[in-house]
C-alpha positions in Angstrom: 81.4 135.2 103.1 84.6 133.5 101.7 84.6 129.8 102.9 87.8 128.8 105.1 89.7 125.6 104.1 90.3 123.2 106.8 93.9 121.9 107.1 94.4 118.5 109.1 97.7 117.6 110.0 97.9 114.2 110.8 101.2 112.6 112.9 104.3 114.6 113.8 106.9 113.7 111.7 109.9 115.5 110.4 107.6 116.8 107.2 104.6 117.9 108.9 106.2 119.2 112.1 107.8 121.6 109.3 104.7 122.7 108.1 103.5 123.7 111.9 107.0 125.4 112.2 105.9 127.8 109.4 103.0 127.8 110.2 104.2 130.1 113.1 104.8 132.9 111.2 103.2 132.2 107.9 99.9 130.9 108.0 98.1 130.1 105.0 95.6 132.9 104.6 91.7 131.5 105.2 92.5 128.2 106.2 92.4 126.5 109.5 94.3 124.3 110.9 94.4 120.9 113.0 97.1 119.0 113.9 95.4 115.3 115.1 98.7 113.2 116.9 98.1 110.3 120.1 100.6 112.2 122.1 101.9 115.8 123.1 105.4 115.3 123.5 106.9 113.9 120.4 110.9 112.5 120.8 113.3 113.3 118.0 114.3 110.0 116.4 117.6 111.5 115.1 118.6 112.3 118.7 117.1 108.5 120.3 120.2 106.6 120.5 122.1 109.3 122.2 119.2 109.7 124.9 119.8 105.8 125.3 123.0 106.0 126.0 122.8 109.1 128.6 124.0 112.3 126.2 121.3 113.5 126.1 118.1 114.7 128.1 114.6 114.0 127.8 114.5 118.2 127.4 117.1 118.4 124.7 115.4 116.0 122.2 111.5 116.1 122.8 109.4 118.6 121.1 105.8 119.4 122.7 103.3 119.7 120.0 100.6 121.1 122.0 102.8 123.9 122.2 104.1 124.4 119.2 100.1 124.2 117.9 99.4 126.8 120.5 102.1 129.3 119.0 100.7 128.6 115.6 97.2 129.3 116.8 96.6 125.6 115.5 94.1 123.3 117.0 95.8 120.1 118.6 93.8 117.1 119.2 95.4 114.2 120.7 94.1 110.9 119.6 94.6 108.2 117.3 93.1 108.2 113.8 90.9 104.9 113.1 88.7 105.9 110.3 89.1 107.7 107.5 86.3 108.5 104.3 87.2 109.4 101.3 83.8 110.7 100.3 83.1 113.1 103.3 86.7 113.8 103.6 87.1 113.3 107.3 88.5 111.5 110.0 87.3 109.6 112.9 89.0 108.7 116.3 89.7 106.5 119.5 88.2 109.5 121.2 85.0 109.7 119.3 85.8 112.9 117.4 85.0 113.4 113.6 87.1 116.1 112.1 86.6 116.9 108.8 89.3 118.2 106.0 89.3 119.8 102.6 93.4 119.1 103.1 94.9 116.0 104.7 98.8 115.8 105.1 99.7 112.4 106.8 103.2 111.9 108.2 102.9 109.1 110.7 105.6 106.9 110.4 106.4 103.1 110.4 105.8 100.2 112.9 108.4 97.7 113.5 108.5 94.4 111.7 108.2 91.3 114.1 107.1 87.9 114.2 103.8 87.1 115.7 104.5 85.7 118.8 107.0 88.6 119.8 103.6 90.7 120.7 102.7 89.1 123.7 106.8 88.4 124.8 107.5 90.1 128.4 110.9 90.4 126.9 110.3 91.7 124.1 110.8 95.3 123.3 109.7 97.4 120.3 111.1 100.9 119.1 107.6 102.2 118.5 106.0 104.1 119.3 109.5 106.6 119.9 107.7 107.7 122.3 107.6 104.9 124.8 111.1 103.8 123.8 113.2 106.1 126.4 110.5 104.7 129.6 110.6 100.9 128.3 114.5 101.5 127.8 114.6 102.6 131.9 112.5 99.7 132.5 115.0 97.5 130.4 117.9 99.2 133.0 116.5 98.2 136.2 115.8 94.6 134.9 119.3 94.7 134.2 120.8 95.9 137.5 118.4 93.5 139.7 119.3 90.9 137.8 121.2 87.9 139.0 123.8 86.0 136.9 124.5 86.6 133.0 121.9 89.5 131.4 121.5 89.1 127.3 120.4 91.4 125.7 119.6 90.8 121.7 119.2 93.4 119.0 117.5 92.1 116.0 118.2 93.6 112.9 121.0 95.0 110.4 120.1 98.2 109.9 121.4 102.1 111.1 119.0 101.9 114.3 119.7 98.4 115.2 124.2 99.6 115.2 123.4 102.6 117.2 120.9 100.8 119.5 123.1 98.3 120.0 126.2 100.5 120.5 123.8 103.0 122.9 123.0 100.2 125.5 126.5 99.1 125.5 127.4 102.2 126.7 124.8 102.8 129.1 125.3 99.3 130.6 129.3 99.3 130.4 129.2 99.4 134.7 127.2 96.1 134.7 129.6 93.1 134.3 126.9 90.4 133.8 125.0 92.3 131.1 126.0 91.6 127.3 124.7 92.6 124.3 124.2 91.3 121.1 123.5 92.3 117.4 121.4 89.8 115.3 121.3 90.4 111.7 120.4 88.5 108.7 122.9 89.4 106.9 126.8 88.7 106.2 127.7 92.0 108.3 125.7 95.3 109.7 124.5 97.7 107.3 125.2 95.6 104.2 123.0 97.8 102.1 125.2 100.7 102.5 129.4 100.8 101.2 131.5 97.9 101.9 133.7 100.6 103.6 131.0 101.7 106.4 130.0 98.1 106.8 133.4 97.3 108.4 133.8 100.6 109.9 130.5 99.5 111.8 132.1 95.7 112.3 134.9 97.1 114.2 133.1 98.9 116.6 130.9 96.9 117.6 133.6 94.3 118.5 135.5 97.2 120.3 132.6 98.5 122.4 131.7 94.4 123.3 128.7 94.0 121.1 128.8 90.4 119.9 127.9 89.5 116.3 125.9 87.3 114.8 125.6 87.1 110.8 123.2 85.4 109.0 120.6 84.8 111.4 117.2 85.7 110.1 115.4 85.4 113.1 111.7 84.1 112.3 110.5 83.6 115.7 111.1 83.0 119.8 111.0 80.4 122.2 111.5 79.6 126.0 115.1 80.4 125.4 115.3 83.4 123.2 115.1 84.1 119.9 115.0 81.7 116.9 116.3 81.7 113.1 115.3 79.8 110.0 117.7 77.3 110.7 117.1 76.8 114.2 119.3 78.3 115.5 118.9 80.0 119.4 120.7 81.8 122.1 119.7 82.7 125.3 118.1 86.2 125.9 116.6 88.3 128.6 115.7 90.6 126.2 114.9 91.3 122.6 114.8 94.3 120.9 113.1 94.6 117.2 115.2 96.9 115.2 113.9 95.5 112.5 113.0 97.1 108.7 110.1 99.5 108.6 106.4 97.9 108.7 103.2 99.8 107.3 101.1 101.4 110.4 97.7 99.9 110.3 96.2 102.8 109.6 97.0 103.1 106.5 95.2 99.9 104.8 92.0 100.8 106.8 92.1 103.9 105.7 92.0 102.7 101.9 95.3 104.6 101.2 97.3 101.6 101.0 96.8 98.4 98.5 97.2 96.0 101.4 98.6 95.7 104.6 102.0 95.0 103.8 102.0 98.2 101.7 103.5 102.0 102.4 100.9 104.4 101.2 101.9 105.3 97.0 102.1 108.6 96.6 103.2 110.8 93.7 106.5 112.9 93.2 103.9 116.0 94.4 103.1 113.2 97.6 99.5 113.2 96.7 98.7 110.0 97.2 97.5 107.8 94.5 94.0 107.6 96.4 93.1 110.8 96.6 94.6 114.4 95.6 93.2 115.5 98.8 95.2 113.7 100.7 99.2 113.9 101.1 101.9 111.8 102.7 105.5 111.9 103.6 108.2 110.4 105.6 108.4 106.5 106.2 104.4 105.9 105.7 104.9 106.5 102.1 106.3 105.5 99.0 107.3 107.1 95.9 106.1 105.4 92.9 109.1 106.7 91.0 111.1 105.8 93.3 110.0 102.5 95.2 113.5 101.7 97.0 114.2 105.3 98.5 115.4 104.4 102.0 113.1 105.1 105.4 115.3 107.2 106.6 114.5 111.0 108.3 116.8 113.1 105.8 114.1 112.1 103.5 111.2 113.2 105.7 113.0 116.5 106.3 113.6 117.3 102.7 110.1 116.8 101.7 108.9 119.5 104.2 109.2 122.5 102.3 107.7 120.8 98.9 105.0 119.8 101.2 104.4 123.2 102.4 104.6 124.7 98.8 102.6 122.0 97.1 99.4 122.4 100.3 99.5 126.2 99.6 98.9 125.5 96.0 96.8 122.9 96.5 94.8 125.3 98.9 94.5 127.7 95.6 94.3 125.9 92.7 98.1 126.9 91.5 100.2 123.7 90.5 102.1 121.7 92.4 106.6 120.7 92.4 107.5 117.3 92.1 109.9 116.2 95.2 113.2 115.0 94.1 115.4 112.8 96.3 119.1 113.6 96.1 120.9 111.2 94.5 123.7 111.6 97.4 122.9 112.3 101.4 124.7 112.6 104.5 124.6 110.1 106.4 125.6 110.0 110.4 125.8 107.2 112.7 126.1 107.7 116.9 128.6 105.4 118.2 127.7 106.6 121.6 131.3 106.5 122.5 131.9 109.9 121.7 132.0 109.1 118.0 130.0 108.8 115.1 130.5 107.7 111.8 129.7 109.6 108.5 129.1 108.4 104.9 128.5 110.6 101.9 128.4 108.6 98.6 131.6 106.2 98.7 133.7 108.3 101.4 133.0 106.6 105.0 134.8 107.5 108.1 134.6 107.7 111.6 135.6 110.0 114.0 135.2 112.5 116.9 134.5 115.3 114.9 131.9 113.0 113.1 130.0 113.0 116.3 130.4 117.1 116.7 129.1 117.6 113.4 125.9 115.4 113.7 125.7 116.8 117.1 125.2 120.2 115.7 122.7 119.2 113.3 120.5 117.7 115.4 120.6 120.7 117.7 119.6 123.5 115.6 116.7 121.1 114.1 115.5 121.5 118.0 116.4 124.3 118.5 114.5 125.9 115.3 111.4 124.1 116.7 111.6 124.1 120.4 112.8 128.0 120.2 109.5 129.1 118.7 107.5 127.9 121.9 110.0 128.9 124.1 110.4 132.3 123.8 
């Protein structure tokens, strides 16, 4: 009797959702497989800042897992990995189950970079887990509204999510006088990293849409007041939002994947990680070793999908693997949520209606080609 390979899927990112998608109507012959996530219902990033700001619902950019499992004939078991062995190749979690793999394709993510004393902050509010950003951003709301006298809110960070956060709550907040947000970035403007072009694109709107600026504030810490830089500096806030760079998950140093806590799990161009050849990973939770500065960004995660489906077939029977090779140039869309977005591709940035059509259209048919399958 021909032994059946055991195929864990673990986290439902952009890369491994791919691999369930396919999974729909090409499963990999004699192999079984489990995807192992802590929740059902897993919110498209891409689509976040739009459902902040009111474009969109909580139907248009959620995906259910469990379902999309159950149309694959896939196991789903929702937990939270803790433990991982190397040696017996398996898995062990919150919820006492030990699930063991000759495959394991992790594609969990990031955390969100804050200082120490943000953790136990009533007012302070993390981006993950995505999935308890669109109930803490309600919450966030009706503090706002019940509010008396001037409402701050602060965005910390530099970054693509921290703009279109910022620029989403301005939106959704634009009928409540007293509340004001603010963008807080260490930097000498918003997405510094990216053209000079699309840095002052971003600069202008978020001084039309009433976002106020502050530059070179590395914030290191909060205190009664609000938040708090390196030099001292503080301004009052009601809230705090950590839009901050992408931060290691835990889980990964425990599990012996990672060199140390600080670190993204190395993997190479095949994303086998440098651990074990057993064990893959994709998206933000891992880094290249050929190519340590590739941003965190999805259009990575998404790209890596089908080499990770073609590299865990042949993995699964002993064929060789393809290296993954990030494209030297990438669309790159920003919401406005002002009926705009703004678009860079290599040097050429601009902003426009259109923008926000086109990245609107993208992000639909990446639903649609995953919600579809269960909803049929």
């Amino acid at each position: 009797m021909t032994h059946r390979k055991r195929l864990i899927l673990l986290g439902a990112g952009n890369a491994n959702l791919q691999i369930l998608r396919r999974w729909c109507d090409s499963p990999i012959p004699r192999t079984d497989l489990t995807v192992l996530n802590d929740t059902a219902i897993v919110p498209y990033s891409g689509m976040l800042p739009g459902a902040i700001a009111g474009r969109y619902t909580s139907e248009d950019f959620q995906i259910d897992v469990a379902a999309l499992c159950k149309k694959a004939r896939a196991t789903f078991v929702q937990a939270r990995a803790e433990h991982m062995s190397h040696a017996a190749q398996s898995i062990e979690t919150d919820a006492a189950h030990t699930l063991e793999y000759d495959l394991l394709s992790i594609n969990v993510g990031s955390t969100t970079a804050a200082p120490p004393d943000a953790a136990n902050d009533p007012r302070s509010i993390s981006l993950k887990p995505l999935h308890m950003v669109e109930a803490r951003m309600n919450a966030l709301e009706q503090r706002a509204r019940a509010h008396r006298g001037r409402f701050e809110i602060a965005v910390i960070g530099g970054g693509a999510t921290a703009f279109e956060i910022s620029l989403a709550l301005a939106h959704r907040l634009q009928s409540l006088s007293h509340a004001r947000v603010s963008l807080w970035t260490s930097g000498n403007a918003p997405l510094q990293n990216h053209s000079t072009r699309l840095s002052k694109i971003c600069t202008r709107l978020l001084e039309k849409h009433g976002v106020q600026l502050y530059p070179r504030r590395r914030v290191s810490g909060m205190d009664e007041a609000g938040p708090t830089t390196d030099s001292g500096v503080t301004e009052p806030a009601n809230a705090i939002i950590w839009a901050t760079p992408a931060k290691p998950t835990p889980f990964s140093f425990c599990a012996g994947l990672a060199p140390d806590a600080d670190s993204f799990i190395p993997v190479h161009d095949t994303l086998q990680t440098i651990a074990s050849a057993t064990v893959f990973a994709s998206g933000d939770c891992a880094t290249l070793t050929s190519h340590p500065n590739l941003p965190k960004a999805g259009v990575f995660s998404v790209r890596q999908g089908p080499v990770l489906w073609d590299n865990l077939h042949a993995s699964l029977h002993n064929k060789p693997l393809r290296p993954y090779r990030p494209q030297p140039l990438y669309l790159f869309l920003l919401n406005t949520s002002h009926d705009s977005a703004v678009m860079q591709y290599g040097r050429l940035a601009l902003e426009g209606r259109w923008a926000m059509r086109w990245k609107d259209a993208i992000d639909r048919r990446w639903m649609h080609g995953l919600r579809d399958v269960y909803l049929k």
